[in-house]
N, C-alpha and C positions, 0 to 999 in steps of 0.2 A: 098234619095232612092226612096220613090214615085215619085219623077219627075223622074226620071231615068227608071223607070216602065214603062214610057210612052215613052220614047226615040225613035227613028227612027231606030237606031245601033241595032239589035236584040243582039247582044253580051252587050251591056249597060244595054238593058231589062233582060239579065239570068243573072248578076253578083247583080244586082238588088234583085231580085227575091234570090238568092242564100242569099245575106244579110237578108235580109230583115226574111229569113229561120230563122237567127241568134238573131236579135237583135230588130228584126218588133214587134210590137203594135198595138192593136186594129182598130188602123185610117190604116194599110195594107190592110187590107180585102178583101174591095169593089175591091184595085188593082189589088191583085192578083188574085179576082175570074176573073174581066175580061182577065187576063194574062191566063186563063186557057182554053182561044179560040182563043190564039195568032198562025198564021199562022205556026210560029215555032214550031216547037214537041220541042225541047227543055226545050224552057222557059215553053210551057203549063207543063212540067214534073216538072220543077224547081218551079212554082207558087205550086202545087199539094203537093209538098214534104215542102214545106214553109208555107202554111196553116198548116199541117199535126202538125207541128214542132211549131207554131203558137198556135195551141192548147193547147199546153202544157202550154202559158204562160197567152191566153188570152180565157180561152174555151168558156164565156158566147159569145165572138164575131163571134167564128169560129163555134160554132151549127148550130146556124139559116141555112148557108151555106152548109152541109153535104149532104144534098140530093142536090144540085146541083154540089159537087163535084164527088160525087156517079155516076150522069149520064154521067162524063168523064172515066167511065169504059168500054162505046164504043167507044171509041177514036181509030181512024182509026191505030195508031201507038201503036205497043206492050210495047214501053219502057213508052210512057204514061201511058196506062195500068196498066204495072206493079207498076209504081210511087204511081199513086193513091192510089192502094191496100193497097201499103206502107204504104202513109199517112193518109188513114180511119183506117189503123188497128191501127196506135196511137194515134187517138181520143175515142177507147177502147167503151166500152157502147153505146156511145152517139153516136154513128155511126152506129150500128145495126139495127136500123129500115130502115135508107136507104140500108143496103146491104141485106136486108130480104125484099127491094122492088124490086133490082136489080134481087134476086133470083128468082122472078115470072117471070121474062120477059124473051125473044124469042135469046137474043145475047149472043151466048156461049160464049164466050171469057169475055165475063162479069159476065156472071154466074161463074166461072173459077176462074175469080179473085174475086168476092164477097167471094165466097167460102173459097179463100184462106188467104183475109183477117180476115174471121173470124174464122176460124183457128188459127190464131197469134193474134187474142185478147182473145182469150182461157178463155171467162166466162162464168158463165150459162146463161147467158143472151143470149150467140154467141150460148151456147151448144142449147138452147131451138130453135132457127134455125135450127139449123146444123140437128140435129134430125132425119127431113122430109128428107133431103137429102142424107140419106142412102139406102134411095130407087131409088135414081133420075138417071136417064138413062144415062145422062152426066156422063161418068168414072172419069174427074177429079172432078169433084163436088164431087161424092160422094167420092172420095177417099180423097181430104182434109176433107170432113165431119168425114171420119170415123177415119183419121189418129189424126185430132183434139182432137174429143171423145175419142179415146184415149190413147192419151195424157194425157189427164184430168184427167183420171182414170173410163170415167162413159162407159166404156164397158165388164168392171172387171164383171164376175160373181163370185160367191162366193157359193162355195158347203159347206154345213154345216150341219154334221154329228150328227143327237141327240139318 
């Protein structure tokens, strides 16, 4: 499957990249980051969602990587975009610092998705982010921020009668 990662056939590199989702191991890594600036929007979606998926099995390999898969949240194509979102938010925790660095910066459509990935990893870890962003001027920022919170239960007030 990593030699296939490299193939010429970009449909050999997504089917690749799609296994490798499934059944890949720590030595995928390095492939699929590079697969994640393949001329193709596909396969870059496909490597994105395959780390994501990756993490689950092998997380100390797929950390290190998070803030560079973080900065494919400006990816010219929205269905990359969205991939990403996908696969940080199932890296859960350990993806939060790079999406609370995407949060600072200037590309809505990243902010957007940051937002909305941390949203779907619904921690306090996501909530202590999410927080600032019920102020933030970007509508959907704050609105996953706030639909997040919640979520979670931390927008409950509580009248209490002595």
């Amino acid at each position: 499957l990593l030699t296939l990662l490299q193939a010429p056939d970009a449909n050999q590199r997504w089917w690749a990249a799609r296994a490798l989702a499934h059944c890949g191991t720590d030595a995928a890594v390095p492939g699929l980051v590079t697969a994640l600036s393949d001329e193709d929007h596909t396969l870059r979606a496909a490597a994105a969602l395959a780390l994501g998926h990756l993490y689950t099995r092998a997380p100390d390999a797929v950390r290190p990587v998070l803030e560079q898969v973080a900065t494919k949240l400006t990816d010219k194509d929205g269905v990359v975009r969205q991939t990403v979102a996908d696969a940080l938010a199932l890296c859960g925790n350990d993806a939060v610092p790079a999406l609370a660095q995407i949060l600072q910066g200037t590309h809505e459509g990243a902010r957007t998705r940051a937002a909305y990935a941390l949203r779907k990893i619904a921690t306090m870890k996501a909530a202590g982010v999410l927080y600032p962003c019920l102020n933030d001027t970007n509508y959907l920022v704050h609105m996953y921020a706030y639909e997040g919170l919640d979520e979670m239960g931390l927008l409950e007030n509580i009248l209490v009668v002595v």
